[in-house]
DSSP file (Angstrom, degrees, kcal/mol; ACC not computed):
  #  RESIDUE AA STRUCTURE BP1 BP2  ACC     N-H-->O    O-->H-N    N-H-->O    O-->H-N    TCO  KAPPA ALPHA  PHI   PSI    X-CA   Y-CA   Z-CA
    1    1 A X              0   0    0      0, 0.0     2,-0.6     0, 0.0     0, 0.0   0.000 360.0 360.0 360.0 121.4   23.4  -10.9    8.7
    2    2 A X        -     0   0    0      1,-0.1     3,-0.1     0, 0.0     0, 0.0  -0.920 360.0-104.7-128.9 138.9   20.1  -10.9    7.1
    3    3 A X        -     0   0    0     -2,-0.6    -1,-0.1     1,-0.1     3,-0.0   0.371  41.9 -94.3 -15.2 127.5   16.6   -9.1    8.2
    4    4 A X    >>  -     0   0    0      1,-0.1     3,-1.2     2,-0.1     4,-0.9  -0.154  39.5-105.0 -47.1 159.1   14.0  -10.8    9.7
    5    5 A X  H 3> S+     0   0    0      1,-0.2     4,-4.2     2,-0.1    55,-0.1   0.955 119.7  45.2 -49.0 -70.0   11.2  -12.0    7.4
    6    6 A X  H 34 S+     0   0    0      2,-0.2     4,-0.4     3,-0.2    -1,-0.2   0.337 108.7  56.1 -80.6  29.1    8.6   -9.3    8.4
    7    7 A X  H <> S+     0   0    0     -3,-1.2     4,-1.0     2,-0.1     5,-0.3   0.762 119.3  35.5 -86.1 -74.3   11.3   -6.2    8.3
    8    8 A X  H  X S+     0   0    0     -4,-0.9     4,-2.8     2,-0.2     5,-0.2   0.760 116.1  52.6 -71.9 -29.9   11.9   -7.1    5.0
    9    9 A X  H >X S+     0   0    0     -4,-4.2     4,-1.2    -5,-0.4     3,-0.5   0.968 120.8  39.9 -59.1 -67.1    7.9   -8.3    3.9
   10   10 A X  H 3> S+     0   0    0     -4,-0.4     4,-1.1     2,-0.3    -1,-0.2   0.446 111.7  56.3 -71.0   5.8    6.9   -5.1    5.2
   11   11 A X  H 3X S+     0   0    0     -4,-1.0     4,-2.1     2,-0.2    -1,-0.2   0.804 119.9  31.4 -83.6 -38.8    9.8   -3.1    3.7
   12   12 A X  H <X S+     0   0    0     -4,-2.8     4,-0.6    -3,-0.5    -2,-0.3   0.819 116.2  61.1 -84.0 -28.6    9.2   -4.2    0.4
   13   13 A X  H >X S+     0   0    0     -4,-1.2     3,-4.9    -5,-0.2     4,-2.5   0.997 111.2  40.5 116.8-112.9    5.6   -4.3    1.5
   14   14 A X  H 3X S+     0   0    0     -4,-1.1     4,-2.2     1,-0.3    -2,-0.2   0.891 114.4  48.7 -29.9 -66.7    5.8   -0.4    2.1
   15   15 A X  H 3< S+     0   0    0     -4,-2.1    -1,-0.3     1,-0.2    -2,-0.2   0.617 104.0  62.1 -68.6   8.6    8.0    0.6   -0.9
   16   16 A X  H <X S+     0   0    0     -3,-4.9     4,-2.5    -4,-0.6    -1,-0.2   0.730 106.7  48.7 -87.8 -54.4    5.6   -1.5   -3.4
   17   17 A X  H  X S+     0   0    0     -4,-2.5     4,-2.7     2,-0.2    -2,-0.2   0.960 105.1  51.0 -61.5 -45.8    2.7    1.0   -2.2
   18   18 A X  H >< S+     0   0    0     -4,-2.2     3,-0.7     2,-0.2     2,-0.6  -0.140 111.7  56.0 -67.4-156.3    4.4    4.3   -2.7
   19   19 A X  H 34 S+     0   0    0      1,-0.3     3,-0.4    -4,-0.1    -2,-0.2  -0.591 113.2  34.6  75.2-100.7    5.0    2.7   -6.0
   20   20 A X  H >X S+     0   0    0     -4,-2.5     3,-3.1    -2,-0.6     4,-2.0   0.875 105.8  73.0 -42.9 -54.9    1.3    2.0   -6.8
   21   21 A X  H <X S+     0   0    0     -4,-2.7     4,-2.7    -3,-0.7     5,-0.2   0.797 109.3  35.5  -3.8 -81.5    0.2    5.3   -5.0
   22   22 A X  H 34 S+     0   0    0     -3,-0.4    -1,-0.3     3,-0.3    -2,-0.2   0.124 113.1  52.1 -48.9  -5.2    1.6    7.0   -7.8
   23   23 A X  H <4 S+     0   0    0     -3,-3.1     4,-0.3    19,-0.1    -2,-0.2   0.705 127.3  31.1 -97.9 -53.1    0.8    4.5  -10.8
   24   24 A X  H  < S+     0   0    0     -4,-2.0    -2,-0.2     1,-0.1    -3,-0.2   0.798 138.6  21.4 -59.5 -44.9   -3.0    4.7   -9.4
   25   25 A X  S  < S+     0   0    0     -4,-2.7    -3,-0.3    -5,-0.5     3,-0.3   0.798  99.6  84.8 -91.3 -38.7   -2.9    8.7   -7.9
   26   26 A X  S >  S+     0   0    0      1,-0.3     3,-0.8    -5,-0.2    -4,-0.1   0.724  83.7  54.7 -59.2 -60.3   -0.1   10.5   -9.5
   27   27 A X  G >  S+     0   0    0     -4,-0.3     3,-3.2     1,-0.2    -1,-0.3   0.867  73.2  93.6 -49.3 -45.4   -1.7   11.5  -12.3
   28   28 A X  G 3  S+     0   0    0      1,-0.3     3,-0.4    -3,-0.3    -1,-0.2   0.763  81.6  56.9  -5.3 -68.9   -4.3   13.1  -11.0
   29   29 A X  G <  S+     0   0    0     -3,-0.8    -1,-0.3     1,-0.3    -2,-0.1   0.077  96.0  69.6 -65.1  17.1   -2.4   16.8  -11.0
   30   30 A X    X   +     0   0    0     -3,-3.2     3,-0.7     1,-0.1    -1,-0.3  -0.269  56.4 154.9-147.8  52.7   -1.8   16.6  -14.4
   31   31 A X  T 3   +     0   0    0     -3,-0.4     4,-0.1     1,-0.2    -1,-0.1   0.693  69.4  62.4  -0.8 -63.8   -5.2   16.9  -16.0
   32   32 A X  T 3  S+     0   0    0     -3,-0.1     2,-0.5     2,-0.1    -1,-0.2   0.677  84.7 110.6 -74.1 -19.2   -4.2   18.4  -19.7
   33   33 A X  S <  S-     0   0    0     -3,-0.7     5,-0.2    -6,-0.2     2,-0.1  -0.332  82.2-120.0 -75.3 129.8   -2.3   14.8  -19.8
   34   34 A X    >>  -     0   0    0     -2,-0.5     3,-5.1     1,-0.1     2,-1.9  -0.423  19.7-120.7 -61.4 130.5   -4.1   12.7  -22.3
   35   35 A X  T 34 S+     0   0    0      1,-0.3    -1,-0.1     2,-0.3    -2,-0.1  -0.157 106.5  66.4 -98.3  27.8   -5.4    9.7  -20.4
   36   36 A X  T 3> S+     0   0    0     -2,-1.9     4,-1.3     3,-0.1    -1,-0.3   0.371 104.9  39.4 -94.5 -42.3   -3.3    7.5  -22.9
   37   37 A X  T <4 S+     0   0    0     -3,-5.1     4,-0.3     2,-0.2    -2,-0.3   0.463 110.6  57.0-120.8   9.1   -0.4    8.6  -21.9
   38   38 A X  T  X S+     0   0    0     -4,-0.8     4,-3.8    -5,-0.2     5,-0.2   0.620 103.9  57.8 -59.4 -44.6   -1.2    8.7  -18.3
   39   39 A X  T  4 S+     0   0    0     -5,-0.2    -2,-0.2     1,-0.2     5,-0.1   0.899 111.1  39.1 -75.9 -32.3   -2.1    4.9  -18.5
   40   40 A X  T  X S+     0   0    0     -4,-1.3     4,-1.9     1,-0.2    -1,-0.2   0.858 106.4  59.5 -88.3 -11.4    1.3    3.8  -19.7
   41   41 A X  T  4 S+     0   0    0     -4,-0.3    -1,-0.2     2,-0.2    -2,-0.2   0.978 114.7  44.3 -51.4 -51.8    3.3    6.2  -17.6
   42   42 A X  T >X S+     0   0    0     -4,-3.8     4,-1.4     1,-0.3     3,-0.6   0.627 106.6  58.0 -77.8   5.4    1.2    4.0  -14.6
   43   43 A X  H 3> S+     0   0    0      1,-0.2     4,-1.9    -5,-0.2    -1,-0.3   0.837 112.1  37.1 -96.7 -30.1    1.8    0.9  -16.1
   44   44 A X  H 3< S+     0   0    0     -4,-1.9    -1,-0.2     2,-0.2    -2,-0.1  -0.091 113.3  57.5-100.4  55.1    5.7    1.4  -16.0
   45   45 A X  H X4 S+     0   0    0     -3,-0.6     3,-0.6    -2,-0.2     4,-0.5   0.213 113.2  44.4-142.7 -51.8    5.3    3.1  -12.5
   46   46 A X  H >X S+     0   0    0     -4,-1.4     4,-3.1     1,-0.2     3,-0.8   0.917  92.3  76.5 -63.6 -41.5    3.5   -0.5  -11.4
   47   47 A X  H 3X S+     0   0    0     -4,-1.9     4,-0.6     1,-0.3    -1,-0.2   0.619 100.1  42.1 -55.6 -11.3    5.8   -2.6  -12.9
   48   48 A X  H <4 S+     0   0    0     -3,-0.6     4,-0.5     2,-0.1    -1,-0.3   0.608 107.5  56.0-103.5   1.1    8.2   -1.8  -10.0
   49   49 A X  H <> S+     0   0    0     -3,-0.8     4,-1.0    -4,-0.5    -2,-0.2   0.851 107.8  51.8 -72.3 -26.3    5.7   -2.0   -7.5
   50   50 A X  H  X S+     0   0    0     -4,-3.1     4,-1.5     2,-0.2     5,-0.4   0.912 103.8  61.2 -65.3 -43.5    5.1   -5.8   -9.0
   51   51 A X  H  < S+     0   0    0     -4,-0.6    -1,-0.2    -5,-0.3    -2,-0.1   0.706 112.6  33.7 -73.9  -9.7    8.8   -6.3   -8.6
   52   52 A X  H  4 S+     0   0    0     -4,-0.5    -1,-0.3     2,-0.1    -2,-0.2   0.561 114.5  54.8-117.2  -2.3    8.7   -5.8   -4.8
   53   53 A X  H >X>S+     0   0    0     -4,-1.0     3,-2.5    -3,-0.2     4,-2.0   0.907  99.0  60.6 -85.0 -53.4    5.4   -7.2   -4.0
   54   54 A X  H 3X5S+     0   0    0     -4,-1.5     4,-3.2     1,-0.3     5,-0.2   0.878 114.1  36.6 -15.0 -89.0    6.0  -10.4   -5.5
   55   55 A X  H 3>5S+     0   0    0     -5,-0.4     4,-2.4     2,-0.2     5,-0.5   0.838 107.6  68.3 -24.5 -37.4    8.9  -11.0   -3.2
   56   56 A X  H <>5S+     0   0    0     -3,-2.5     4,-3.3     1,-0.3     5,-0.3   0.937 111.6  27.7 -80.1 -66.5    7.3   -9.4   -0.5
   57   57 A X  H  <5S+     0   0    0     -4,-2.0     4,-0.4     2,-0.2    -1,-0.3   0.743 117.5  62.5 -76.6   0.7    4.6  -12.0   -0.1
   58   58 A X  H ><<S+     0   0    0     -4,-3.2     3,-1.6    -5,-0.6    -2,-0.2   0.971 111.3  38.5 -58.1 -67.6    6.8  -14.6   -1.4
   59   59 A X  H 3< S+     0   0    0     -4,-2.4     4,-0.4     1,-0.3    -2,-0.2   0.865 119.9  42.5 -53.7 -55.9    9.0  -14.1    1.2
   60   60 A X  T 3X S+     0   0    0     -4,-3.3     4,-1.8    -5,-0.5     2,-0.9   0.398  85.6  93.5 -93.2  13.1    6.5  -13.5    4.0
   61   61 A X  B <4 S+a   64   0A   0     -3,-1.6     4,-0.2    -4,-0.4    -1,-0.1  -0.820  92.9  39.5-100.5 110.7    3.7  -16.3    3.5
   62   62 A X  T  4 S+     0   0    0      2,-1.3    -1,-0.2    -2,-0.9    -2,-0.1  -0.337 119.0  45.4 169.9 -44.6    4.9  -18.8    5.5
   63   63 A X  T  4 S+     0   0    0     -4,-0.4    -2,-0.1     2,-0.1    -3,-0.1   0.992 133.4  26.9 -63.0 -77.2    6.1  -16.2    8.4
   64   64 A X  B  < S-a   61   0A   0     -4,-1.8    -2,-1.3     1,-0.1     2,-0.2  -0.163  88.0-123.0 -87.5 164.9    2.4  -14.7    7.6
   65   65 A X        -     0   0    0     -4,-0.2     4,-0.3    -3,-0.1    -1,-0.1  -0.489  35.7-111.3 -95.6 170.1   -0.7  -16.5    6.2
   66   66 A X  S  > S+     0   0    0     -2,-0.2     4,-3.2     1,-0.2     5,-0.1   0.815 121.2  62.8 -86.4 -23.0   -2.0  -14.8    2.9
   67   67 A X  H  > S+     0   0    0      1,-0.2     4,-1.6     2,-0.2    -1,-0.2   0.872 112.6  38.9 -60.3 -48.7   -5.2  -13.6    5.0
   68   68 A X  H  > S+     0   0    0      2,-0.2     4,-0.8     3,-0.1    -2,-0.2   0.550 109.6  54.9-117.1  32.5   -2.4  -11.8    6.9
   69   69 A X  H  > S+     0   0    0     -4,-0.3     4,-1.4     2,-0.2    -2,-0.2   0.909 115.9  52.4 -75.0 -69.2    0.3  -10.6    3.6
   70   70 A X  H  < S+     0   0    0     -4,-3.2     3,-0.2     2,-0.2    -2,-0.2   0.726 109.3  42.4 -41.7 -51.4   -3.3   -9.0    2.5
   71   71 A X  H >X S+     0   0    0     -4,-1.6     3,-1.5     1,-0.3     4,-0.5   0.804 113.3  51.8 -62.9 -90.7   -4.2   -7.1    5.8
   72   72 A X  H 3< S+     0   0    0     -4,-0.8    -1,-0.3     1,-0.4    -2,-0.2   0.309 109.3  49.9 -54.1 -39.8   -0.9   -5.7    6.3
   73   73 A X  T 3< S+     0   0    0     -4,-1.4    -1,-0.4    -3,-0.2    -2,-0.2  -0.105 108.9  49.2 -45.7  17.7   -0.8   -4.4    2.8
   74   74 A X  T <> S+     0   0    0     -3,-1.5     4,-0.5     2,-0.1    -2,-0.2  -0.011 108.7  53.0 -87.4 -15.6   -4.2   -2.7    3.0
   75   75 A X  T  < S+     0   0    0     -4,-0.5    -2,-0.1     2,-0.2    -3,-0.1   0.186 116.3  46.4-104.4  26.2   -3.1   -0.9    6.5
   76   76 A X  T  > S+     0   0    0     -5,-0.2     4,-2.8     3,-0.1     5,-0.3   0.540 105.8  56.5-106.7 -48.2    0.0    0.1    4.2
   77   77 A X  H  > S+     0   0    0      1,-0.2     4,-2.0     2,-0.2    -2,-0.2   0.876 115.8  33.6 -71.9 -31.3   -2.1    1.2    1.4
   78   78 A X  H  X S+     0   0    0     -4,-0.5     4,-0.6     2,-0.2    -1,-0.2   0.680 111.0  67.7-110.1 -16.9   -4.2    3.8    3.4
   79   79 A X  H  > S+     0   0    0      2,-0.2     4,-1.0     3,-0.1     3,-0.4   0.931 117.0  22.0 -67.2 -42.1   -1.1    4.5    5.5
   80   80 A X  H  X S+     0   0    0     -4,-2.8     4,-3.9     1,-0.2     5,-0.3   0.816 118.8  58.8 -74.0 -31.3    0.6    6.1    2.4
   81   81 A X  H  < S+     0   0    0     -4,-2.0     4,-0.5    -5,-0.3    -1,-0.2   0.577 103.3  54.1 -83.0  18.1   -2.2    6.9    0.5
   82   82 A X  H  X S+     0   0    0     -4,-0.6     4,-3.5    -3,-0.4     5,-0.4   0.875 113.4  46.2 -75.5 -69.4   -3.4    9.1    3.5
   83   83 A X  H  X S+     0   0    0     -4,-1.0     4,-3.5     1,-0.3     5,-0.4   0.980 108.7  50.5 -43.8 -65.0    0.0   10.9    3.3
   84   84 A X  H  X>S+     0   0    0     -4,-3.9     4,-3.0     1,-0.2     5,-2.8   0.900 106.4  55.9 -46.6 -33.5    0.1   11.2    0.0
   85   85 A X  I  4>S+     0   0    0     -4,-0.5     5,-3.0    -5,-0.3     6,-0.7   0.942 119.2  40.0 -49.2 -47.3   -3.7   12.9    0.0
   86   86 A X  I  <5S+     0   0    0     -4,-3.5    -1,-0.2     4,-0.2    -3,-0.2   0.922 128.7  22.3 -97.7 -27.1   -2.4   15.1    2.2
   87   87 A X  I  <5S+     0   0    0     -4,-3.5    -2,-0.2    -5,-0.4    -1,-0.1   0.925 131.1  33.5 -73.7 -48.2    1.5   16.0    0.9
   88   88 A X  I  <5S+     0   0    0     -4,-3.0    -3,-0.2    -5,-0.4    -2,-0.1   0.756 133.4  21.2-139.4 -68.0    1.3   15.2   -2.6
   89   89 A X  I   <S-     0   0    0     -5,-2.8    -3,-0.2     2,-0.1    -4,-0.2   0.913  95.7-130.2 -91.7 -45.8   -2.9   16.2   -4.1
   90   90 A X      < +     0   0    0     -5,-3.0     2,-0.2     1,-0.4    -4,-0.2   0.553  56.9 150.6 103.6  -2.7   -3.2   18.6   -0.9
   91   91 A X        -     0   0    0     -6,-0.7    -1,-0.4     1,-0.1    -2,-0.1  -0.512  43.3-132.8 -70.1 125.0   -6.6   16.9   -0.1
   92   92 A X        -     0   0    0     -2,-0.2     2,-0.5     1,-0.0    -1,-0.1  -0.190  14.3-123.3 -71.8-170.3   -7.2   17.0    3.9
   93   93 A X        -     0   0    0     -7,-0.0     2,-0.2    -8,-0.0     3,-0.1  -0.822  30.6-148.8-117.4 158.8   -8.3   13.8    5.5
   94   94 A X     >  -     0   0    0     -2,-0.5     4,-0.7     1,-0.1    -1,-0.0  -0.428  41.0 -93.1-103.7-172.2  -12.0   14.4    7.6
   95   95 A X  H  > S+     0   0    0      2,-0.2     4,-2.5    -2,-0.2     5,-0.4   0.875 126.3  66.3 -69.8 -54.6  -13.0   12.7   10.7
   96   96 A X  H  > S+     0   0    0      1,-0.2     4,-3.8     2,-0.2     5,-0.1   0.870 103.9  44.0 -11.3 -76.5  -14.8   10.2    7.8
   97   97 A X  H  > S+     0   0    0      2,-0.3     4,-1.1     1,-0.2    -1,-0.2   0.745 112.9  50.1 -73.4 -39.3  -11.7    9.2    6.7
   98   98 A X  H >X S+     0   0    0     -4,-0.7     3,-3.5     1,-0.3     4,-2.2   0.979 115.5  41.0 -67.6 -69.7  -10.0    8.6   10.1
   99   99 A X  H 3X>S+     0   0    0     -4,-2.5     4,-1.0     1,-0.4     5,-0.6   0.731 108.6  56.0 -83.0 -24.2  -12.6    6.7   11.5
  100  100 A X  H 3<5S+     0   0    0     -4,-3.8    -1,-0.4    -5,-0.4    -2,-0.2   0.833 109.5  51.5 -69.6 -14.8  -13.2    4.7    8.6
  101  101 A X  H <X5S+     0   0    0     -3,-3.5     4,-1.6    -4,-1.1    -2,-0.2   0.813 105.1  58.0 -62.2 -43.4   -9.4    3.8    8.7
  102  102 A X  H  X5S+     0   0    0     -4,-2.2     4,-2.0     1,-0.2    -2,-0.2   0.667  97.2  54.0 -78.9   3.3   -9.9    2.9   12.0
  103  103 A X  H  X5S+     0   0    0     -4,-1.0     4,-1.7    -5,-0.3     5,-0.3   0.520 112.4  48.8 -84.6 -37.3  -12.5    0.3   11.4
  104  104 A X  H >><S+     0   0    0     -5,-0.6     4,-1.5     2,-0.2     3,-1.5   0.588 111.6  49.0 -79.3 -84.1   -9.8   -1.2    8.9
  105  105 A X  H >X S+     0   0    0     -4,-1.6     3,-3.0     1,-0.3     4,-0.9   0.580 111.1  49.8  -9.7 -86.2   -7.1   -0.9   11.8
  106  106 A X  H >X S+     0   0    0     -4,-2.0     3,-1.4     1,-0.3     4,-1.4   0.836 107.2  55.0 -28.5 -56.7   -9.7   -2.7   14.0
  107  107 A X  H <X S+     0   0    0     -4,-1.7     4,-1.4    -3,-1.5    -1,-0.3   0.709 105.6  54.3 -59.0 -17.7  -10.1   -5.4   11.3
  108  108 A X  H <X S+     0   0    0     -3,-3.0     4,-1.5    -4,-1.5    -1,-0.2   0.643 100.8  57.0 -73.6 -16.9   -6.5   -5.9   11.5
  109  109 A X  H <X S+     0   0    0     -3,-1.4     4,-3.0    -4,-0.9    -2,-0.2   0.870 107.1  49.1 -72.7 -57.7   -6.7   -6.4   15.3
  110  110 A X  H >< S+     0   0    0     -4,-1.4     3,-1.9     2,-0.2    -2,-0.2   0.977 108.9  55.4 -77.6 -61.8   -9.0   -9.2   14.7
  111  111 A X  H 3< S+     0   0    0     -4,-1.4    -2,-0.2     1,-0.3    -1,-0.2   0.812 119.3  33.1 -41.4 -57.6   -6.5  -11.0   11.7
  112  112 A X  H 3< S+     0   0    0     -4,-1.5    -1,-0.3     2,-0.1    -2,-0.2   0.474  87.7 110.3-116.1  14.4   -3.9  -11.1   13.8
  113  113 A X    <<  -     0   0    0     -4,-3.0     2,-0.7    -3,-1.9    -3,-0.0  -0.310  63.4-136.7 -40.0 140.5   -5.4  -11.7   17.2
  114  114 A X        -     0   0    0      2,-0.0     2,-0.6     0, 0.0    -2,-0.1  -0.906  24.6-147.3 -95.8 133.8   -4.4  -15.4   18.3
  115  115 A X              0   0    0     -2,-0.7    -2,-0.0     1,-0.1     0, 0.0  -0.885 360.0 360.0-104.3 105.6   -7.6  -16.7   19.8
  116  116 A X              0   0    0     -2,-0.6    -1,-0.1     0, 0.0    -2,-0.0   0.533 360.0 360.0 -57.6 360.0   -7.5  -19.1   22.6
């Protein structure tokens, strides 16, 4: 029995970001680490987020248009990196932050509206 396309485009989708999240963010909390050895830690931190995005929008443009692989991976990327701000650096989120997510959420409305 195998998954629909978009459980698995947005499963891999999802575990590609936590991925990046942490090749882009991770570092942060570790200051004293020389920004050498920071860069290659996130370059082999990305190289599995590359090995499930690939796939992911292999797999799902055909299902999806690429206009809407991208959206759904950008309301993925601020749906974890919100969590992480707030689990992981300890940064709260503001009102700012919400409502400027929810302008991207709204711009997601509009990608995948069908329009008579």
């Amino acid at each position: 029995m195998s998954l629909p396309v978009p459980v698995v485009t947005i499963g891999l989708l999802l575990a590609s970001n936590i991925f990046m999240t942490f090749a882009w963010y991770g570092h942060l909390k570790f200051k004293t680490t020389s920004l050498v050895t920071v860069i290659f830690i996130s370059w082999g931190i990305a190289f599995f987020e590359y090995t499930l995005m690939v796939p992911a929008n292999r797999i799902g443009h055909g299902h999806f248009s690429a206009a809407e692989l991208k959206t759904i991976q950008e309301v993925i990327t601020l749906t974890v990196f919100a969590v992480f701000s707030v689990t992981y650096l300890k940064e709260p989120l503001s009102w700012n932050h919400l409502v400027g997510f929810g302008f991207i959420a709204a711009g997601a409305f509009f990608i995948f509206h069908k329009w008579a």
